[in-house]
N, C-alpha and C positions, 0 to 999 in steps of 0.2 A: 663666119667670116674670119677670125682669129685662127680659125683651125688651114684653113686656104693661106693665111700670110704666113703659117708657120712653116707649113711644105711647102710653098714657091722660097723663099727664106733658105730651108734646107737645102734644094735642088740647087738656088744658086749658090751657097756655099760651096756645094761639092762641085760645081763645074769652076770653082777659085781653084782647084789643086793644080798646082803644077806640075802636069805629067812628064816634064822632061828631068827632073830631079830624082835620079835614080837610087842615090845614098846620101844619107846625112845622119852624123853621129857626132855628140859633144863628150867631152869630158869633163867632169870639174875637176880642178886644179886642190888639192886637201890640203883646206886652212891658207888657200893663197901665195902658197910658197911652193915653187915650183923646183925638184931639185936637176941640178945638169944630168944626173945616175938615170932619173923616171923617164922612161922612154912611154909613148902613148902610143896606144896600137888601135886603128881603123882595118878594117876589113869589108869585101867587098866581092861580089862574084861579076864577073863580064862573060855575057855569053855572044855578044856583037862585035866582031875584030875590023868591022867595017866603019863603024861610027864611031865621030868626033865627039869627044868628051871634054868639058871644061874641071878640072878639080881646083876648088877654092879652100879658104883655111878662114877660118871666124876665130878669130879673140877675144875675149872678153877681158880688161881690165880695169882695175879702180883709179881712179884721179889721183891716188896717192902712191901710184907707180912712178920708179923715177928715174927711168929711161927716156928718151926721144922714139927709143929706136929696141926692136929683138932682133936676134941672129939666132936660128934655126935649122938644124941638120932633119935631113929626111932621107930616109929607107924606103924605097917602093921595092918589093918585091915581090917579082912576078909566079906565075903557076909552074914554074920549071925551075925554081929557087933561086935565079940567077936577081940580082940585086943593083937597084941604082942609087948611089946616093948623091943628094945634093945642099947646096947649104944657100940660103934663102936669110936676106936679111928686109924687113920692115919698116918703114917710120910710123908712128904713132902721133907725132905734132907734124904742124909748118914749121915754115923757117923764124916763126916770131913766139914757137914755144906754144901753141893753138893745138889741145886734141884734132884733131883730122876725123876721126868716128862718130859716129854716134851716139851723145851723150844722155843719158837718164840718170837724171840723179851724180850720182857718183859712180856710176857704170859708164865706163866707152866701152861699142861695141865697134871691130871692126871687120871689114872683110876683102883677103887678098886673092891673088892670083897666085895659085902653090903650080898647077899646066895648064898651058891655055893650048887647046886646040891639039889635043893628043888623042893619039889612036891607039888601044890596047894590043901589042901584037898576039897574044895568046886567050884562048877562051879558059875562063878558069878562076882560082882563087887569088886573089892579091892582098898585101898587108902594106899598110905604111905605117914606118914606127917613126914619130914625132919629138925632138927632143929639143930644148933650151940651149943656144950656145954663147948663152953670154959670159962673161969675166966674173959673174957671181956665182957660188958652189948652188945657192939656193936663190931663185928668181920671185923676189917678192911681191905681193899684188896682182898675178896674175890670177884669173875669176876662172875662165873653160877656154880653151880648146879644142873647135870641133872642126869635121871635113864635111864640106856637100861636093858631090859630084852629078853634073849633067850632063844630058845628049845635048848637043850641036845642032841643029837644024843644016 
C-alpha cells in the first residue's frame, strides 16, 4: 500500500508542472551588493513567432534594504543583434513603508511585470542583460535576480 501512495504521489507531482513556463533563471547577487557596472545576462531560445509570452523579473531582497523602490535598465536583444532598451522602476513597500512581497523571515521575495503580452518577432537566440540603476555605485541587500518567461494562452 505505501509503494501505490508513493507513485499516485509522484504522478501527481509531475502533472503540478507548469507547462506553459518556458524559462526561468536566477542569479545571486555576490555577497548582496549589487554593483551599477554588473550587468546580468538571461538567455533564451524562441522557436514560436506566433505566441504570446509573458516575461516576469523576481527579486529577492533582505529587510535591511533601504530603498522603497529599484530602477532597472534592460537590454533585450534580439537574433539579428538589433537591441531594445528599457528602463523599468519598482516599489518594494506601500505608501505606509509595508514590504509589498513576500516575506520569509528576513527574505521579501517579489515578482513584476518586466513584458506583458509580447510576441517574439524572430525565431532564434535572445539575451537580456539586467542592470541596477540606482543613485548608489553599489546596490546593497539585494539576495537574486531572476527571469521566468511564459506562453499566453
Amino acid at each position: 500500500m505505501k509503494k501505490f501512495i508513493v507513485v499516485i504521489s509522484v504522478i501527481f507531482c509531475m502533472g503540478c508542472e507548469n507547462k506553459n513556463i518556458i524559462y526561468t533563471s536566477f542569479h545571486d547577487i555576490s555577497e548582496s551588493s549589487w554593483s551599477f557596472k554588473d550587468s546580468l545576462m538571461f538567455e533564451w531560445e524562441i522557436s514560436d513567432t506566433t505566441q504570446s509570452y509573458s516575461i516576469d523579473l523576481n527579486l529577492r531582497h533582505s529587510t535591511s534594504y533601504k530603498w522603497s523602490n529599484i530602477y532597472l535598465f534592460s537590454d533585450l536583444i534580439f537574433p539579428n543583434e538589433k537591441a531594445r532598451r528599457d528602463t523599468f522602476e519598482y516599489y518594494f513597500t506601500d505608501d505606509y513603508g509595508h514590504w509589498t512581497g513576500n516575506r520569509s523571515g528576513l527574505i521579501v521575495k517579489n515578482k513584476f511585470p518586466l513584458y506583458e503580452r509580447v510576441k517574439f518577432p524572430l525565431k532564434g537566440h535572445y539575451k537580456l542583460f539586467v542592470n541596477q540603476a540606482m543613485r548608489d555605485t553599489f546596490l546593497n541587500d539585494l539576495i537574486s535576480v531572476g527571469v521566468q518567461i511564459n506562453k499566453l494562452p
